[in-house]
N, C-alpha and C positions, 0 to 999 in steps of 0.2 A: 514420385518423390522429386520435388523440384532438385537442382541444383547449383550453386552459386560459384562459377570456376570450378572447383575441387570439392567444393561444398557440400555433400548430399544434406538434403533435409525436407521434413515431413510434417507440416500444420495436422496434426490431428486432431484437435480440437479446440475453438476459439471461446475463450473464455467472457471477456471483457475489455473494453478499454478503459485502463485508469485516466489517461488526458492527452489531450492532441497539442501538437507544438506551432506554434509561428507557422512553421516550414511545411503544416499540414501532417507530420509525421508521428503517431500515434504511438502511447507506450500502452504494451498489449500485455496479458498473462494469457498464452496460450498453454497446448498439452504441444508440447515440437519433440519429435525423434530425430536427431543428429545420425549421421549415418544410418551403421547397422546396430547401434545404441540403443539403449531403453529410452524410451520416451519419458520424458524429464516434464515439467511445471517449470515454462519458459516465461521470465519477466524480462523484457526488450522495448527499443524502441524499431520500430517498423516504417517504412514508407507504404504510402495505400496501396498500390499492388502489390506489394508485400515482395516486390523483386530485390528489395534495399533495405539491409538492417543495420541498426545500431550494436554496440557492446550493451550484454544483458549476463544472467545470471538464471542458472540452471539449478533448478531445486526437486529434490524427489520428496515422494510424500511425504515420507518422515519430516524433514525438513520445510515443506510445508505446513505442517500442522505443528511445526516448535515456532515458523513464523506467528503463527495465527495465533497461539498462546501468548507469545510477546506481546503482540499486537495488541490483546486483549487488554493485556496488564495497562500497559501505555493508555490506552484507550478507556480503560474501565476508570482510570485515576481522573482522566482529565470531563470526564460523563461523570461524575460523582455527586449525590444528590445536595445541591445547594442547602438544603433548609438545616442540614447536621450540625451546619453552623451556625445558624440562631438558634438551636438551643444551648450552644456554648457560650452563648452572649449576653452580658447584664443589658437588662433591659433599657438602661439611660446610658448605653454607650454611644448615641448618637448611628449606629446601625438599625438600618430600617429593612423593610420586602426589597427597597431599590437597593441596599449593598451593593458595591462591586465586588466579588471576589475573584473574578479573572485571573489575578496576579495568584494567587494559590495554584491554580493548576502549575502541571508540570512541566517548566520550557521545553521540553525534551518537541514537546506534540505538537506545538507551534513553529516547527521553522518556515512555513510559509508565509506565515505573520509579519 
């Protein structure tokens, strides 16, 4: 178990990284056990040897699998199959296969944008 000052902590299992920063410093979803703690479903930002962390958020499964549901929802709205909406379309409305419908998804999913 590494430990950081007073820190005890435990990478148990590395999941993935979501994206790496400027600074080189990666935001990770590991399995990390805080002390003598349950090991938790750890989202953080990490330095590559991983001697240096960010502020993150600690989720147990439960709570990972209500993010994942969320997620979905958010995700499944703004995935949604384009064509629904030409059949709601009069034919001479000037809407073609190239429509844009961009603007209907749901801001929420784009804040990288």
């Amino acid at each position: 178990m590494a430990e950081r000052g007073k820190l005890k902590f435990e990478i148990i299992e590395k999941f993935g990284i979501l994206s790496t920063s400027k600074s080189g410093w990666n935001l990770e979803l590991n399995l990390v056990q805080w002390g003598d703690n349950q090991p938790k479903f750890d989202l953080r930002s990490w330095s590559v040897d991983h001697t240096k962390m960010g502020k993150g958020v600690g989720l147990t499964h439960d709570e990972l699998t209500q993010l994942q549901q969320i997620s979905q929802k958010i995700l499944g709205a703004e995935n949604q199959n384009i064509t629904t909406h030409f059949a709601q379309l009069p034919e001479d409305d000037g809407f073609g296969p190239d429509a844009d419908f961009e603007n209907d998804r749901p801001k929420v999913t784009r804040l990288s944008d």
